[in-house]
N, C-alpha and C positions, 0 to 999 in steps of 0.2 A: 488561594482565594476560593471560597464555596461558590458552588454553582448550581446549576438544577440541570440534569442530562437526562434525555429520553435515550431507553436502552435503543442501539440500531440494529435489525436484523438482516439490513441491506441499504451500503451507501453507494451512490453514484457520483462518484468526485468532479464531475461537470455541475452538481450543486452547491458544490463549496461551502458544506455545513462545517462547523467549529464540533470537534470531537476530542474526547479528553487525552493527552497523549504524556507521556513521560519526558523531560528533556533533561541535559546534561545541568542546564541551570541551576534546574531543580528537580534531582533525582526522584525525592521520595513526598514530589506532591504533582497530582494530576492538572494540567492546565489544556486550556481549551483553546484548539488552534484549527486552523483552515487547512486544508488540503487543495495544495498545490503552493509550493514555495515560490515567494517574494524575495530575488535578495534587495539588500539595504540599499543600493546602488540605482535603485527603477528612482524614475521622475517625477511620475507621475500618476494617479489613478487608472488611466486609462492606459497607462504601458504596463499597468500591474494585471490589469484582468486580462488584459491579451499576452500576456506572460504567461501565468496563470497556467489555463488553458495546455502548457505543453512542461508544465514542471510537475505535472503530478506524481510522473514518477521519474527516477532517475537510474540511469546504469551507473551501478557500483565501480566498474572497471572504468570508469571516466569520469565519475564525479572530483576528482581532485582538477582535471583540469577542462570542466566546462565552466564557463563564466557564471552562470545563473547558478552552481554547486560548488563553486572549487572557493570560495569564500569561507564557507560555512563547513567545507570537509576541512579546512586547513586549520580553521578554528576550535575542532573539535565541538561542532555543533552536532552532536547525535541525539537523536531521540529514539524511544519505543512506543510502537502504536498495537496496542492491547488488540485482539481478535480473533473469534472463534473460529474463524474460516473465511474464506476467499471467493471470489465468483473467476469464473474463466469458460471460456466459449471454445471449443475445439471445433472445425472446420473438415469440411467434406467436398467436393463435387468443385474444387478448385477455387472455394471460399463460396458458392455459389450457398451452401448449406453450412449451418452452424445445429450447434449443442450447449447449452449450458451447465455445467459441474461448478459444485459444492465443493470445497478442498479444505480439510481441517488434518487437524494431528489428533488420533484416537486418546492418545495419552495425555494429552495437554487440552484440555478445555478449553481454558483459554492460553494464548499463547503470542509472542513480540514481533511487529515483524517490526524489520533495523528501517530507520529515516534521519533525513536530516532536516535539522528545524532554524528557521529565522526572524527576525523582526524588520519590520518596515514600517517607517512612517511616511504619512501622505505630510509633502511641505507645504499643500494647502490651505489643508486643514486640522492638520494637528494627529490627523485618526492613526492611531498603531495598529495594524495588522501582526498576528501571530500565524506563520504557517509550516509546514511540514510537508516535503516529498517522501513517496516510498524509494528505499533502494531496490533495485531487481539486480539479478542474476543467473547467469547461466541455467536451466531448467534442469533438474535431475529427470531420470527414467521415466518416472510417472507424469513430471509434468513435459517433457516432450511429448507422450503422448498426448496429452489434453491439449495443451498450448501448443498446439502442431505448427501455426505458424514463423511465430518467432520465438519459439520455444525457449522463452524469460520465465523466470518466476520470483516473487517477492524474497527479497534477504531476510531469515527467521532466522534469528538469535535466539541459541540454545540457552535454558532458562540459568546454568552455570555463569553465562559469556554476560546476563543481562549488566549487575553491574558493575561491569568492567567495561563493557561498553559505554557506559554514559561516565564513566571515569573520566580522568586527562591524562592517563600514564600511557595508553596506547598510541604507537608509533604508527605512521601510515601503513605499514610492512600487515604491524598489529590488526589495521581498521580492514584491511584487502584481507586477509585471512580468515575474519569474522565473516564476510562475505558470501562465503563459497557455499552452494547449497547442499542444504542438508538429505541424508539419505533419506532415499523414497522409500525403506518401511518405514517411517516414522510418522509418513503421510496417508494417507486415503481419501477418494472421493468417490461421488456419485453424480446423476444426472438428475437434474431438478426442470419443472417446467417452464418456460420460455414467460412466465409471469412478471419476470424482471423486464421485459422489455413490452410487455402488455398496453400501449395505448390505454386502452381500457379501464386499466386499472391504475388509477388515482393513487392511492396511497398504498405506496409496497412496503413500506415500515412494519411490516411484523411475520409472524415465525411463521408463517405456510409458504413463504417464500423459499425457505430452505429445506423444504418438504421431497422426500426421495421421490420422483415423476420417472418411470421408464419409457423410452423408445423403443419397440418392437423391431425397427427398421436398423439401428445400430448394429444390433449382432451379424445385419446383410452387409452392412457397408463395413464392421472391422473382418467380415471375413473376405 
């Protein structure tokens, strides 16, 4: 179905905007879905937004058997969520200090990261929600150093793997194997300014958000 999408330069998945994403449903047309998965199983509105809230993203090595994932893994509910790049905050002074980095792939423009997607309806009132988790995984080199705390990083399905991933021939063995993160040269980032979390600033929807900003004081604190 045609839509009308404002390109995003930066989302905050605690706003739960509809963003176009690829699903196994329908491979090769873009639909618009919410960030943070609903399984089909919630009751009610109100157990969906407070769901919500903590399915935005999902660990790959457990999504078969967490309740709110293991529905939709077992289903072969996979999607691809199109993206130029990533936000992530690295940690200083025992979390007391943060940073925020920019994470894309030099080579890839744009590029997949893996999710899974589902439907729900409200038995209130009829409303269908379409939503999508990101998968994470284990952090390679580069993002251990950035995501120094729980040094995760999003599942990126190499552009080869895209669709076979949203196939149905892949066995669970197949789904965990797709998984695993990709090597850190394939990746780079930099440090952008603390404008994503700006108060201040009202509307972060566009490109100076991911504008290269340096900290002079980094180079004291990695050394």
């Amino acid at each position: 179905m045609p839509f009308d999408y404002e390109p995003m330069f930066y989302e905050n998945g605690f706003d739960f905007k509809a963003s176009p994403i690829l699903t196994s449903a329908s491979p090769g047309v873009f639909q618009l879905c919410t960030w943070g998965l609903v399984p089909w199983w919630v009751k009610s509105m109100k157990e969906a937004e407070s769901l919500r809230v903590r399915t935005l993203n999902a660990v790959s090595e457990e999504m078969f058997d967490k309740p709110a994932f293991r529905d939709a893994a077992a289903d072969g509910k996979r999607c691809l969520i199109p993206c130029t790049g990533f936000f992530e905050w690295r940690w200083f002074n025992g979390g007391k200090t943060k940073y925020p980095y920019f994470v894309y792939l030099p080579e890839e423009p744009i590029f997949s990261i893996g999710g899974l997607w589902s439907t729900w309806t409200d038995r209130q009132t009829g409303e269908v929600l379409h939503t999508y988790t990101v998968l994470t995984t284990r952090a390679n080199s580069l993002m251990e150093k950035i995501h120094n705390s729980k040094k995760r990083m999003p599942v990126i399905i190499p552009r080869e793997y895209e669709h076979d991933w949203l196939g149905s021939r892949l066995t669970k063995d197949d789904v965990l194997a797709l998984c695993q993160p990709i090597d850190s040269k394939l990746m780079d980032a930099y440090t952008i300014s603390k404008m994503i979390t700006d108060k201040r600033v009202e509307d972060k929807n566009q490109p100076e958000i991911t504008r290269r900003f340096e900290y002079p004081e980094l180079a004291l604190l990695d050394g």
